[in-house]
KEZA-445325 format. One record per residue (C-alpha): x, y, z; residue in one letter. Coordinates in steps of 0.001 Angstrom, whole numbers. Layout:
// KEZA-445325
[[X,Y,Z],A]
...
//
This chain:
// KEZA-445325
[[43020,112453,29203],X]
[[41869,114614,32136],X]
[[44122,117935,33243],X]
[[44392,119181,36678],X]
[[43283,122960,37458],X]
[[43687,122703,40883],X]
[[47404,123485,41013],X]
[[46946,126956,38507],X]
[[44100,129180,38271],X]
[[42066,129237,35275],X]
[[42677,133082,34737],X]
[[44909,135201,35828],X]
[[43905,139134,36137],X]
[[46488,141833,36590],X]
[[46041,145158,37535],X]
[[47949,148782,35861],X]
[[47310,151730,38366],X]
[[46253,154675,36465],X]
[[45167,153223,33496],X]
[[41741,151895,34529],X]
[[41761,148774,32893],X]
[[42429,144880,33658],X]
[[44269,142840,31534],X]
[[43456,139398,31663],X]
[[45617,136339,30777],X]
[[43117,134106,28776],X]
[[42497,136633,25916],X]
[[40022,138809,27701],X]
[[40369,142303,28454],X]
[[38133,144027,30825],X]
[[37433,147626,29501],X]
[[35606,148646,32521],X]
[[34800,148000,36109],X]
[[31751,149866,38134],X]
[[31292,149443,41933],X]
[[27266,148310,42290],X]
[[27178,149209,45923],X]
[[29185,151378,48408],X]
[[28398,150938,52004],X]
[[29883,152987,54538],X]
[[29832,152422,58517],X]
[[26252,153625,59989],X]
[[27607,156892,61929],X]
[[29670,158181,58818],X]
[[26499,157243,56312],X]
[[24828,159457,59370],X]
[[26997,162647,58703],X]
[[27115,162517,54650],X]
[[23050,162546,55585],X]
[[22923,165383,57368],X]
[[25562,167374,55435],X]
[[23902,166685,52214],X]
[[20216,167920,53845],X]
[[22036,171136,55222],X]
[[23710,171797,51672],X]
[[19833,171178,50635],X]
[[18482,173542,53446],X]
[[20801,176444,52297],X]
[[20247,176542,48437],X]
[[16119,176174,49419],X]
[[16646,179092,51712],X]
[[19414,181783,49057],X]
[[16400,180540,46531],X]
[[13922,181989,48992],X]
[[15858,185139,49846],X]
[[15895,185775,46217],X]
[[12980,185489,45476],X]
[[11586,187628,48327],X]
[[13928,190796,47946],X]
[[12833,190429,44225],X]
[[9077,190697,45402],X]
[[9858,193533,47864],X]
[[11679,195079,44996],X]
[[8900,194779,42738],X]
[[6196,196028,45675],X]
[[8056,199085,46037],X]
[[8920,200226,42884],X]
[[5182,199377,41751],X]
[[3763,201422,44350],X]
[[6234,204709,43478],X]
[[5287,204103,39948],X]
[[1734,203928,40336],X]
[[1862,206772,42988],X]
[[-602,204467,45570],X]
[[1030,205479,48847],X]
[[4316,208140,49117],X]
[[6816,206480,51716],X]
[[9793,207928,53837],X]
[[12389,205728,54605],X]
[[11370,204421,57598],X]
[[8162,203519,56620],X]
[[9947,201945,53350],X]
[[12294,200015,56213],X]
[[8760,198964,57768],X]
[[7282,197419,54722],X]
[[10709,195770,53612],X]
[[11049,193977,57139],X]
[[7583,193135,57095],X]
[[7431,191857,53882],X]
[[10682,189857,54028],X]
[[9283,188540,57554],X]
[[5901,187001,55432],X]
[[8026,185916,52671],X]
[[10618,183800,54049],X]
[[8538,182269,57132],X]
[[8324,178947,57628],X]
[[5181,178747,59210],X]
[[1853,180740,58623],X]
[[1828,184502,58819],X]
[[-654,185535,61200],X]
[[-2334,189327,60584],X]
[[-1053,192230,63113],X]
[[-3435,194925,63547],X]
[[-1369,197922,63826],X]
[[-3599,200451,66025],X]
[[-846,203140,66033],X]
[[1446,205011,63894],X]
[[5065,204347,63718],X]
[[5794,207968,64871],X]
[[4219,207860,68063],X]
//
């Protein structure tokens, strides 16, 4: 006795919205389904790229700045404390650009030999 499946499918799946699983007519229920890959057009793939490296770019550099005006703070309430130099403001304004300069460079620092005073 052979039966013909060519007419009917074997098993039928249907579909709820919203309730995230597939029912299927045989007996089997699918609990779950997981896409394995995803693959957008080339230009949009481009610009979720370059959005996610500029998301990247900005938490490196607020963890930077943090760090650095933490440093400066340190620097200058060490030296106060420890009475090494006395500075007025604009010396204090000096040191903080400075140091914030150095800190949060991207490329080497290279030494400035100051053969003045800032008063002059």
């Amino acid at each position: 006795m052979s039966t013909s499946t060519a007419s009917k499918p074997l098993v039928t799946y249907t579909y709820t919205p919203g309730v995230g699983s597939v029912g299927v007519a045989a007996g089997v229920v699918v609990e779950e389904a997981r896409l394995t890959h995803l693959a957008y057009a080339p230009e949009i793939a481009q610009v979720m790229l370059r959005r996610q490296q500029a998301e990247a770019i900005i938490a490196a550099r607020q963890k930077i700045v943090h760090g650095a005006v933490s440093m400066v703070q340190m620097a200058l309430s060490e030296l106060s404390a420890k009475e090494v130099v006395t500075l007025d403001d604009e010396r204090k304004a000096s040191m903080v650009s400075n140091l914030m300069t150095v800190l949060c460079a991207e490329s080497d620092v290279q030494p400035v030999i100051n053969t003045g005073t800032l008063y002059s």
